[in-house]
C-alpha positions as CSV (number, residue, x, y, z in Angstrom):
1,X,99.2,104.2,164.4
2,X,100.0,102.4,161.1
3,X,102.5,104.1,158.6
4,X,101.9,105.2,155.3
5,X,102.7,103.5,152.1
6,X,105.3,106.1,151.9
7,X,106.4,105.3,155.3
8,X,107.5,101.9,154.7
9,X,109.2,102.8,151.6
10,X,111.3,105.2,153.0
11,X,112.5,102.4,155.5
12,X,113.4,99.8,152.8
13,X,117.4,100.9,152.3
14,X,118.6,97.4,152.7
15,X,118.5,94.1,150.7
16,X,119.2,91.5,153.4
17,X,116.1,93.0,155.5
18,X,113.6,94.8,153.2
19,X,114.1,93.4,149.4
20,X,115.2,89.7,149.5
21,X,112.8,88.5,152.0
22,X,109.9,89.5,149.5
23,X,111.4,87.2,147.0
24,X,109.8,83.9,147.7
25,X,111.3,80.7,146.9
26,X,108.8,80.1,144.3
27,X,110.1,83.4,142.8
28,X,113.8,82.8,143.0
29,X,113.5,79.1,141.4
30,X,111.3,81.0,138.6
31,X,114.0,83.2,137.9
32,X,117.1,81.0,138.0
33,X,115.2,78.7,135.5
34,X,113.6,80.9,133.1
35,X,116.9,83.5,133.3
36,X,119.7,82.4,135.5
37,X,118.9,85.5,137.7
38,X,119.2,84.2,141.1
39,X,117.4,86.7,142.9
40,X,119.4,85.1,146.6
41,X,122.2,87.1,145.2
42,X,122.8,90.3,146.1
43,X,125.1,91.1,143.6
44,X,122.8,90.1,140.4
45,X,120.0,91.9,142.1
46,X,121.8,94.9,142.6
47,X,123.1,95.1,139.2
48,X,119.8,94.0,137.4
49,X,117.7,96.0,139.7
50,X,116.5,98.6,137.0
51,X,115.9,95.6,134.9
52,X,113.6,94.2,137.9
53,X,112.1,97.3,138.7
54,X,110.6,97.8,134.9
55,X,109.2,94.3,135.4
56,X,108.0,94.9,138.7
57,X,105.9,97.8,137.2
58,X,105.0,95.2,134.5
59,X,101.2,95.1,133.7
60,X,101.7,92.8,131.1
61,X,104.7,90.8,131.9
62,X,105.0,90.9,135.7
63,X,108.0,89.7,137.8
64,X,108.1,87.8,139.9
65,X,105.5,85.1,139.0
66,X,102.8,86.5,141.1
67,X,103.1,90.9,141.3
68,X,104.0,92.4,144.0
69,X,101.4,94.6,146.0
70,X,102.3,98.9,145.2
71,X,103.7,99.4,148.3
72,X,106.7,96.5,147.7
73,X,107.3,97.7,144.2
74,X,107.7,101.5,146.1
75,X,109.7,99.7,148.5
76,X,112.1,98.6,145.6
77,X,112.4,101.9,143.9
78,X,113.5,103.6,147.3
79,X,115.5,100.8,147.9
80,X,117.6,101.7,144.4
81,X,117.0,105.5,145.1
82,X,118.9,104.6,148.4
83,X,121.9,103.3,147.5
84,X,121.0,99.7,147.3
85,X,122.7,98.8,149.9
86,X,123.4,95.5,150.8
């Protein structure tokens, strides 16, 4: 048995194990050069997360370089409804 989309969004409550890992290096060199958002960080994540989300969501002006699949993005948003814990 596989779970549901909503399944694994409901699991992604931490940062170290469900949100940074989806940020590939590619992504977090992007980010620090085009914004000085260095998406290794925790602490800017955390606090520019609603800033990432909305670009995440992006049609038109996705982040990061390539968009994230529906069921990371819902991963995100739990992960902020959660807490965002570290």
């Amino acid at each position: 048995m596989t779970d549901s989309p909503q399944d694994l969004a409901a699991s992604c409550t931490s940062f170290a194990a469900d949100i940074r890992p989806k940020f590939t290096d590619e992504d977090v060199e992007h980010m620090n050069d085009m914004v000085g958002m260095d998406l290794n960080d925790y602490t800017t994540v955390r606090d520019n997360a609603d800033l990432i989300l909305s670009r995440l969501k992006s049609t038109t002006n996705p982040m990061p370089p390539t968009p994230w699949p529906p069921e990371w993005i819902e991963c995100f948003q739990q992960w902020i409804d959660n807490g965002k814990q570290p």
